[in-house]
N, C-alpha and C positions, 0 to 999 in steps of 0.2 A: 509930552510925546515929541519925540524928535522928527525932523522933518522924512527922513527915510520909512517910520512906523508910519507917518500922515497919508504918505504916498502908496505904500500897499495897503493900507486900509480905505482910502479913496478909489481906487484898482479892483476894488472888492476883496482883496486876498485876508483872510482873518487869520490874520496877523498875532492878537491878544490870546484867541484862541489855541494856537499854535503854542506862543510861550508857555501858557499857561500848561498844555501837553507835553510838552520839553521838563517841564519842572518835573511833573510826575513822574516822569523816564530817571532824572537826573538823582530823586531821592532813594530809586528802590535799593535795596543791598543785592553783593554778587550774585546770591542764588535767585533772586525777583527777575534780576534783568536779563539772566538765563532763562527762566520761564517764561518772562515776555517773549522776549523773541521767537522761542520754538509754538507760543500760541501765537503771534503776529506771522510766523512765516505759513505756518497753517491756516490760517483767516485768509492771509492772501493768495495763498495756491486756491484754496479752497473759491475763490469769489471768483478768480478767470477760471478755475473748470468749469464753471457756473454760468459764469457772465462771458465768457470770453472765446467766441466761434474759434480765433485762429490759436488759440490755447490750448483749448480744447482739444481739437485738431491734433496739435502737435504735440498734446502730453495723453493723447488717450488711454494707456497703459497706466499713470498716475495711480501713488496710492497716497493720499499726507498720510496717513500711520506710518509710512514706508519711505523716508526722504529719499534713501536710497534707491526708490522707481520715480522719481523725480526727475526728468532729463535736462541737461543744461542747457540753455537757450547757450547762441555764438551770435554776435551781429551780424553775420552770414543768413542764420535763422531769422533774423529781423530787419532785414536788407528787400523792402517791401511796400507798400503806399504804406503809411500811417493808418489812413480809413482800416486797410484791411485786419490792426493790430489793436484797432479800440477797444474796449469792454462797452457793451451795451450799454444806452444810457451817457455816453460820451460823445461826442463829437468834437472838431478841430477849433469850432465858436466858444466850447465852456471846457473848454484845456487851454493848459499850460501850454506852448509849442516850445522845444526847443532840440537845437542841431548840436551834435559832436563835431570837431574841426574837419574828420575825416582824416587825421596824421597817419593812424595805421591803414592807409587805404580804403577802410573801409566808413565815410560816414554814417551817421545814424539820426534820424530824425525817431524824438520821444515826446509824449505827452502825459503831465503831470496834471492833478485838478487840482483847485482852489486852492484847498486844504496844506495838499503835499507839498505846494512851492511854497505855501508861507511856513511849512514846518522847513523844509530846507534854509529860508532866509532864518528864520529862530535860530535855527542852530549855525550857522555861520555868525550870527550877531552876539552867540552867547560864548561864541569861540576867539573872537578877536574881538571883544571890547572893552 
């Protein structure tokens, strides 16, 4: 294990688990990775309609059958405390925290959990190594 793997696995970030979730993604065929995504992008609208007061809120007309009644968030729409953009069950202590530079004017403060930043790091490590 390299000292980088050491370090988000000591961080708590699972790490192994992540890769091991990258792989899965990385073997399916064209048509697999097509249907993942349209059930992953449903799984996750579906979890902030759910879980997610300011989501909620602001896609109440939402259909997932209907991508097309989906409304596109703008960092304008998410130009707001963090608190008020959590999913239930989140807080700023068991997230990720990180900031946008703010170049288009507009910065952005987001929160990712455990999970998501170690798939993020997976996939940068399996991209330039």
């Amino acid at each position: 294990m390299n000292l980088f793997n050491l370090s988000l696995k000591l961080k708590g970030f699972p790490i192994h688990k992540a890769k091991l979730a990258l792989e899965k993604i990385k073997v399916l065929s064209p048509k697999e990775k097509t249907q993942y995504i349209l059930d992953k992008r449903t799984e996750i609208v579906t979890h902030h309609l759910q879980h997610n007061p300011f989501y909620k809120k602001f896609a109440a007309h939402a259909n997932v059958k209907d991508w097309n009644s989906i409304p596109v968030l703008t960092k304008r729409d998410l130009q707001q405390p963090l608190n008020n953009r959590l999913s239930s069950g989140f807080t700023k202590k068991n997230c990720q925290i990180n900031n946008t530079s703010g170049s288009s004017g507009y910065p952005l403060s987001f929160a990712k959990d455990q999970f998501s930043h170690a798939l993020s790091w997976a996939v940068f490590m399996d991209r330039y190594r």
